[in-house]
C-alpha positions in Angstrom: -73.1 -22.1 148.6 -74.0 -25.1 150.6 -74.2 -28.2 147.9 -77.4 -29.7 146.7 -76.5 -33.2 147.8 -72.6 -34.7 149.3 -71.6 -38.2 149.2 -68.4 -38.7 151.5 -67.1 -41.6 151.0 -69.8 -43.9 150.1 -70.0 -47.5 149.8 -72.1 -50.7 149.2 -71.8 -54.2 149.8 -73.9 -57.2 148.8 -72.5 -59.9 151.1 -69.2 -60.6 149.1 -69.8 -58.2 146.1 -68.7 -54.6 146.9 -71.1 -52.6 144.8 -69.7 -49.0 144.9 -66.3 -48.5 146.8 -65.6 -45.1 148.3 -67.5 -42.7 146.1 -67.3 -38.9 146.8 -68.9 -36.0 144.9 -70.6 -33.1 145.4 -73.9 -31.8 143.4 -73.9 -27.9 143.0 -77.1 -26.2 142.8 -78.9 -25.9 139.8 -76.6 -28.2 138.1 -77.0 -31.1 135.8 -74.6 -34.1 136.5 -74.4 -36.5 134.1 -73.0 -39.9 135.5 -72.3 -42.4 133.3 -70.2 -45.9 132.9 -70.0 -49.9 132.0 -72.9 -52.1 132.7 -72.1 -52.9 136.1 -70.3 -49.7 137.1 -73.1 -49.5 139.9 -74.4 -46.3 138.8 -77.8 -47.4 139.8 -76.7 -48.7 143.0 -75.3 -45.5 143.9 -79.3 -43.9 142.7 -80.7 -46.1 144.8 -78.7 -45.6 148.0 -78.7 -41.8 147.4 -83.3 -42.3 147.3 -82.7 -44.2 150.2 -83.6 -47.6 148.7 -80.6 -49.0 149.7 -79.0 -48.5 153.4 -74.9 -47.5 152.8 -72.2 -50.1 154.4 -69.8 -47.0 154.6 -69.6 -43.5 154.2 -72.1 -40.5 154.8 -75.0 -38.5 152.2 -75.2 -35.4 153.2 -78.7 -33.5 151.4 -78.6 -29.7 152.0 -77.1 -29.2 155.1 -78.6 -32.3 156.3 -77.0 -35.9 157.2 -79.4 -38.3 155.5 -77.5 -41.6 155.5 -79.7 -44.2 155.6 -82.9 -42.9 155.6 -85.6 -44.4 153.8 -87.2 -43.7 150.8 -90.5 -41.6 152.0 -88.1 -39.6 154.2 -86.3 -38.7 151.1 -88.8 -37.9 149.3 -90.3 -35.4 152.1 -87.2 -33.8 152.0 -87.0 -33.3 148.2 -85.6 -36.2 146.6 -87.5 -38.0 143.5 -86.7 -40.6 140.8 -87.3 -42.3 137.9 -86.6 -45.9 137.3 -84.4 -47.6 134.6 -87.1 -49.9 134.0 -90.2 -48.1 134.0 -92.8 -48.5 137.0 -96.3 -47.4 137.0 -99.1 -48.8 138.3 -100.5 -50.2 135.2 -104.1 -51.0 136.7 -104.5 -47.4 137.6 -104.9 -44.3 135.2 -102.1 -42.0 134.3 -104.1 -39.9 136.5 -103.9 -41.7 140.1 -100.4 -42.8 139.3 -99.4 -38.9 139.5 -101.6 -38.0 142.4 -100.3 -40.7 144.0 -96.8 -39.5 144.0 -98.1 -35.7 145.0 -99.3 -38.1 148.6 -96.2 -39.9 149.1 -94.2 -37.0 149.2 -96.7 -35.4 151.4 -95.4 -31.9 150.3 -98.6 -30.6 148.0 -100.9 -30.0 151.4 -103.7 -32.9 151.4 -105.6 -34.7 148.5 -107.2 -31.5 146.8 -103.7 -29.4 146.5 -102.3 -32.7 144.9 -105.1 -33.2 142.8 -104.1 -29.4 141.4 -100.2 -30.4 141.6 -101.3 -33.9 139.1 -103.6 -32.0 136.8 -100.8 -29.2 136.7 -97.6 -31.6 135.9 -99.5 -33.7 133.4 -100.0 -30.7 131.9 -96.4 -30.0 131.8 -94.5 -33.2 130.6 -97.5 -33.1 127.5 -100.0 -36.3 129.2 -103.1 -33.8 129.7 -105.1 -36.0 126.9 -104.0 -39.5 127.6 -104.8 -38.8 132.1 -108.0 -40.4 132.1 -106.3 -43.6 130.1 -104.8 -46.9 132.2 -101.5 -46.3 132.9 -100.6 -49.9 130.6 -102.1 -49.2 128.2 -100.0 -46.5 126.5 -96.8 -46.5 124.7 -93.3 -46.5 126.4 -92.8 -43.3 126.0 -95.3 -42.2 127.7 -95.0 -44.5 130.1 -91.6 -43.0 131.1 -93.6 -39.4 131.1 -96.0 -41.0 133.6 -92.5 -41.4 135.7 -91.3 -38.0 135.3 -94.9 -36.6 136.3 -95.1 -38.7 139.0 -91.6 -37.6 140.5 -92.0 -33.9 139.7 -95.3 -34.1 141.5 -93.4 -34.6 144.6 -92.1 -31.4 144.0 -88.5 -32.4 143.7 -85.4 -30.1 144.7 -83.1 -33.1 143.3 -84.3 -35.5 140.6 -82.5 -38.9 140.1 -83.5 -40.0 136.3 -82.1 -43.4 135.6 -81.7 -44.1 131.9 -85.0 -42.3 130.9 -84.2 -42.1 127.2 -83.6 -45.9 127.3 -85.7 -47.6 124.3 -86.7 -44.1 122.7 -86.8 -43.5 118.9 -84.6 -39.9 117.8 -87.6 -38.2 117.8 -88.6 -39.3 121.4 -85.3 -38.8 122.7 -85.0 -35.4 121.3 -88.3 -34.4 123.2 -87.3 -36.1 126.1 -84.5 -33.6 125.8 -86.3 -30.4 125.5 -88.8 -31.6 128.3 -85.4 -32.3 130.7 -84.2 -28.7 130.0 -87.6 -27.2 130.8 -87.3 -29.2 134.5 -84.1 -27.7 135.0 -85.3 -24.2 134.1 -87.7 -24.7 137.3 -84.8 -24.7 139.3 -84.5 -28.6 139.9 -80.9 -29.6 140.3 -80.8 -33.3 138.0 -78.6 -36.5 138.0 -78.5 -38.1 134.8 -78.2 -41.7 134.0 -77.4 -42.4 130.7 -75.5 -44.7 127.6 -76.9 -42.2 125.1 -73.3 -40.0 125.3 -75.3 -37.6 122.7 -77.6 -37.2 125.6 -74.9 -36.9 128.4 -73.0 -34.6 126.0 -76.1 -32.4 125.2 -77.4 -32.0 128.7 -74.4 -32.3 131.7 -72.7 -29.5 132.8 -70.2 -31.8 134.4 -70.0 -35.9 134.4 -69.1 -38.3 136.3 -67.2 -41.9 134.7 -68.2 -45.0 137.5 -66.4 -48.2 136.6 -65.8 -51.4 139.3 -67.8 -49.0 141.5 -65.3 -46.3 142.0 -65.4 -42.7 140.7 -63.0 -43.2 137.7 -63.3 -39.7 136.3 -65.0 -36.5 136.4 -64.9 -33.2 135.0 -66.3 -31.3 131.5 -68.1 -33.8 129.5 -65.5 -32.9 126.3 -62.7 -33.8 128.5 -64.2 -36.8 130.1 -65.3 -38.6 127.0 -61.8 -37.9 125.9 -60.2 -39.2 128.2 -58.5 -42.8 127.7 -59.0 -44.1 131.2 -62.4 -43.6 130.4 -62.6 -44.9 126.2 -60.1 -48.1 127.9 -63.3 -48.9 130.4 -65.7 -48.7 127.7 -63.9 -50.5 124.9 -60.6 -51.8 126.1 -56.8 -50.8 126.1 -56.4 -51.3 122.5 -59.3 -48.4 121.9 -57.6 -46.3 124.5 -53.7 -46.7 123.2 -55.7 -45.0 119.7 -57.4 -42.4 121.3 -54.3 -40.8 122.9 -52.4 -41.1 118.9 -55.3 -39.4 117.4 -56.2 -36.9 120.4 -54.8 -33.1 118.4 -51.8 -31.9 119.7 -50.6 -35.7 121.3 -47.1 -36.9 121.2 -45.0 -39.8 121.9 -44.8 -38.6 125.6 -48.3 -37.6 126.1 -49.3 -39.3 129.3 -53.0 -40.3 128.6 -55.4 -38.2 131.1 -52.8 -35.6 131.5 -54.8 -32.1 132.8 -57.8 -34.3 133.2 -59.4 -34.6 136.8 -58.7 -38.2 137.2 -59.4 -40.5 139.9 -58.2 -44.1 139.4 
């Protein structure tokens, strides 16, 4: 089966600061990658050049079957690409409303002003805003201000969906809806990438995750095996936490090699 999304070789400079170096994955169908690392890893880097916010210096992204490399972002989105963003943008002068119909037009896949109209009604609906759609967009709660993202990027009927730390700021109880509300995307048959520093989130949701640090792929694989993993517990918290996780991982000895029958890639 053709993948959902490629990335061959991908990379991103900022005059001297190489941002991502030579990052290739590929997203399956229907899958949930969870990609994860340091402050700084350039995970959102990598969002944003996959949504087209941000032209590549090197490498090709490959959506479907088609080359996409440095399209921009309303040519992504037209071709089934949608985000969320770390920090959470609406249009706070405008209602909940508008800010989701608004999405339904840039991604000019809903058929004209009255079939996004449906499409807005429909997903505010869905993510649990129905009530608050008539209210200004900043004048409700964070959390709801991150559903107002969600609806507005599921309006553009998504076939990929980029969420950048959505659960960010969230009390337990919040995050645990956020969770069940995630799950019942996926269950339409949107394939997701997942931003996150909640590992109980990464752990609940991915089926496989990807470690970024200094820009490169560091590791991939099972979530179980990647948190595990002490390449991946040295970028998070230094060699003296790693050197510990391999004495207490079950079964390790004296010549474990750490990340042994891990997909690794320094």
């Amino acid at each position: 089966m053709t993948p959902a999304l490629r990335l061959e070789g991908v990379s991103k400079s900022f005059g001297g600061l190489q941002a991502v170096r030579d990052v290739s994955f590929e997203l399956h169908q229907g899958e949930i990658l969870g990609l994860i690392g340091p402050n700084g890893a350039g995970k959102t880097t990598l969002i944003n050049l996959i949504a087209g916010a941000y032209r590549p210096t090197g490498g090709r992204i490959v959506l479907g079957a088609r080359d996409v490399t440095g399209r921009p972002p309303y040519v992504l989105a037209r071709l089934g690409v949608a985000r969320t963003f770390q920090i959470v943008r609406v249009f706070k002068e405008m209602t909940v409303w508008d800010n989701v119909v608004g999405g339904a037009l840039f991604a000019g896949r809903s058929g004209g002003a009255h079939r996004a109209r449906e499409r807005a009604a429909a997903t505010l609906e869905f993510v649990g805003l129905g009530a608050l759609a008539h209210r200004r967009a900043g004048d409700i709660g964070l959390a709801e201000q991150k559903r107002v993202q969600l609806a507005r990027a599921l309006a553009m009927q998504p076939a990929v969906l980029l969420l950048d730390e959505a659960m960010a700021g969230l009390t337990h109880g919040e995050i645990h809806a956020a969770l069940e509300l995630v799950r019942a995307v996926h269950r339409r048959g949107v394939t997701l990438i997942v931003i996150e520093h909640l590992m109980k989130v990464i752990m609940e949701l991915s089926h496989r995750v990807i470690v970024m640090h200094h820009g490169r792929v560091l590791a991939q694989g099972r979530p179980a095996d990647v948190v595990a993993d002490p390449q991946v517990v040295a970028a998070y918290f230094g060699e003296r936490y790693s050197h510990r996780a391999v004495r207490t991982r079950p079964g390790a000895g004296p010549g474990d090699a750490p990340g042994e029958g891990r997909r690794v890639t320094p």
